[in-house]
N, C-alpha and C positions, 0 to 999 in steps of 0.2 A: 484844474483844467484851465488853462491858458485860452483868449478869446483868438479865433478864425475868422479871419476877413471873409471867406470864402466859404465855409463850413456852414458859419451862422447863419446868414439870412434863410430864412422860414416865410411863407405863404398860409395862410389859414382863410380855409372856405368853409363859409357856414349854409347849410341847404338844407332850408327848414319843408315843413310833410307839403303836402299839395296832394293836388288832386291824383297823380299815378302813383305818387309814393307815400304814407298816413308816418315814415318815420323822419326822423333828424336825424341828419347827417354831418358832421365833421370834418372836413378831408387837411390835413395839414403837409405843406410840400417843404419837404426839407431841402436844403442844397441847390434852390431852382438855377442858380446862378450856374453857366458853365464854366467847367473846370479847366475849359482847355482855351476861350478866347476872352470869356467877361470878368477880364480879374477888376479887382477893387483897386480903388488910384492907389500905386505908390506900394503894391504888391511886387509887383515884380521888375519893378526900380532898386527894392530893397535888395536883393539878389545880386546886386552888383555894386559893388564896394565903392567911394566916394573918387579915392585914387583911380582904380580900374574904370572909369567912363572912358569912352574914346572921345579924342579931341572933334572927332568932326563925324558924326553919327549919319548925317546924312552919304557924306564918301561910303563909307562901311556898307550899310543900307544895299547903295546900288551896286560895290563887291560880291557882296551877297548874291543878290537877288542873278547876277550874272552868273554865277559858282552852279545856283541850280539847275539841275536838268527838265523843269517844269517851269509853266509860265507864270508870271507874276499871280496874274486872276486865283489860279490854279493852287498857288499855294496858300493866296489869303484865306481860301476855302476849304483849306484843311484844320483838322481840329489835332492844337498842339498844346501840348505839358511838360514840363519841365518834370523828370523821374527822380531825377537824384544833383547833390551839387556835393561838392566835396573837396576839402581839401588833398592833392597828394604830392610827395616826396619821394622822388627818384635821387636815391645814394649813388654818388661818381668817384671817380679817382681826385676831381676837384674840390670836390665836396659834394652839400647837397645840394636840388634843385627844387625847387616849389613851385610848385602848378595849381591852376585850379583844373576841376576835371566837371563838368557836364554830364547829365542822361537824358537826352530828349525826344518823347512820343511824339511822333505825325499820322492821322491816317485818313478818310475819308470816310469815315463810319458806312461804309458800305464794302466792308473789306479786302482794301487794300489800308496796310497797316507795317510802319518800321520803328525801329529806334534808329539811334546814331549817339555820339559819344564823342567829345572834343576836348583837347587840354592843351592849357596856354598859361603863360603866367602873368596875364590879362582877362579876365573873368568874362567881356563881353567880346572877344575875340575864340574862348574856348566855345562861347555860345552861339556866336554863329555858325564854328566850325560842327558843332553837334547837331545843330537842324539841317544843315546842306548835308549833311550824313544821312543824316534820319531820313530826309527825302532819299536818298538816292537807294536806303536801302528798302525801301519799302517793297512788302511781297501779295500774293493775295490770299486772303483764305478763306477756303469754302465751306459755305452755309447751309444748314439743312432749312428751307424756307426763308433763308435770309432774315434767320434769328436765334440759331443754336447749333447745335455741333449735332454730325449724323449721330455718332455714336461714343460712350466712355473711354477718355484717352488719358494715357498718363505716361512720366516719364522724371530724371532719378537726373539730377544733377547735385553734385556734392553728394551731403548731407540731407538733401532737401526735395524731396516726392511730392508729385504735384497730381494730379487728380481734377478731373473736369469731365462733368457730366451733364449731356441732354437734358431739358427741361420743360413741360407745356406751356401753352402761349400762357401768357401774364404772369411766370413766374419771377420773372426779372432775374438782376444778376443775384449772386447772395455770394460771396467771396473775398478775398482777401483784398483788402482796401488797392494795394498796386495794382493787382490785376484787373478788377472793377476798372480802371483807367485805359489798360490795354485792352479789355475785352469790348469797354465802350466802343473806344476808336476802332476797331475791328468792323463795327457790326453786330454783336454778338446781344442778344438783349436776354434772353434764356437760360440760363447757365448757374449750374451751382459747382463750387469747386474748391477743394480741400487742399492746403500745407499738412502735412506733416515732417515730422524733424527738426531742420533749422530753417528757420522764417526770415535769413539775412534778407536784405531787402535784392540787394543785386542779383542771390541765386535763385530769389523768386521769379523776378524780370526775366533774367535770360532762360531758365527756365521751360517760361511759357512763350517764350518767343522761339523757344526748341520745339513746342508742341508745333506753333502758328505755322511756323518757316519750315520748308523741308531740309533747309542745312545746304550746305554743301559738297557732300558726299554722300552714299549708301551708309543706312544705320549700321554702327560696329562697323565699320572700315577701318583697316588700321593703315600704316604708314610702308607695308612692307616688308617690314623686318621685323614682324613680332611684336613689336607695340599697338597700344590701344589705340591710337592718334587722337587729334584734338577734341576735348568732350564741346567744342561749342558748335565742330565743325559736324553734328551726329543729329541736326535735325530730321525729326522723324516726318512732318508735316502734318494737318489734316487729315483725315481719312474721309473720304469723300463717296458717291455711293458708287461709282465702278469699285471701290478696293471693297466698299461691304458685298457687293455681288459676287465679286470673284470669290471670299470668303464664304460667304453661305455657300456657293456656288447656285443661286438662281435670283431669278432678275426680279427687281424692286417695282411696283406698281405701286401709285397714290390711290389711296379708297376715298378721296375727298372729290 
């Protein structure tokens, strides 16, 4: 096991008997560090290649910050991760081209939650182009208590079946390490949820961003002419409680 800047640091509370309580207690907080703004120096410097710096970071910056459709305050306060970094190569009639390519989480933990995805063959230019993405796609999704999903949803991209289930309050997330990141950003603190098949990383992400998002079209719409059309373009959404009411067919009352 290779050491995580990020992974590693642990908190250890020790809380000895007293008077309300005669036991010892232990509590060790793994991971307190977040994942999405308190990286460790020189973490996510590393992500970008000594060649690929921009000459003048500050320019860029204020590029940036003008690209978004949100105001400056606004977006320092969203909580962002980098999902994926990758090399790719696009084959031409001139030859090849080499990019680097970006996956980048934005959301406000109170769900409204996007990705976005940028490729340049300047590594801090593909990344700002994936966060002004990320913002712009951001959508909302609805929470049962504003901590878990009303009800079991799932949904079949590729190879790769995704599964997310309800859970009661303190159960936390328990899920596939990517998704624990979107589901953070989400909102979502409830939640247990299963891969099965292939576990590539990207058809888990988009995926669950097919449950999050309702798409852009009607589930199984095709193009027209007999085809399936785009499986990205097949978000199902949320299911929220008008669609469990209209399903049961009778109306939801809280007993609390």
């Amino acid at each position: 096991m290779t050491p995580d800047a990020i992974l590693d640091p642990r908190d250890v509370l020790e809380l000895p008997p007293s008077k309300e309580s005669p036991f010892h207690n232990r509590v060790v907080v793994r991971n307190h560090r977040s994942v999405f703004h308190d990286y460790a120096e020189g973490v996510e410097d590393d992500l970008l290649e000594e060649d690929e710096l921009p000459e003048d970071e500050n320019k860029d910056q204020d590029e940036m910050m003008q690209a978004l459709p949100v105001s400056t305050k606004y977006y320092k306060d969203l909580q962002q991760s980098i999902l994926m970094r990758r090399r790719v190569v696009q084959q031409t009639g001139k030859g090849k081209i080499r990019r680097v390519a970006f996956m980048v989480l934005v959301g406000d933990g109170n769900g409204l939650v996007g990705y976005g995805e940028g490729k340049h063959s300047l590594a801090a230019t593909a990344l700002k182009a994936a966060r002004v993405a990320a913002v712009r796609n951001m959508d909302y999704v609805e929470r049962f208590e504003e901590r878990t999903t009303w009800t079991e949803m799932s949904t079949k991209l590729g190879s790769t079946h995704l599964i997310l289930r309800p859970r009661p309050v303190g159960f936390g997330l328990r899920c596939n390490p990517n998704l624990h990141r979107i589901l953070r950003a989400a909102g979502l603190k409830d939640v247990s949820a299963k891969v099965w098949g292939s576990r590539n990383k990207l058809n888990v992400i988009k995926a669950a961003f097919r449950l999050l998002h309702s798409g852009h079209a009607p589930t199984g719409m095709g193009n027209g002419l007999g085809g399936k059309g785009k499986k990205l373009a097949k978000g199902s959404g949320m299911r929220g409680k008008a669609d469990l009411e209209r399903a049961r067919g009778r109306k939801l009352i809280s007993l609390r």
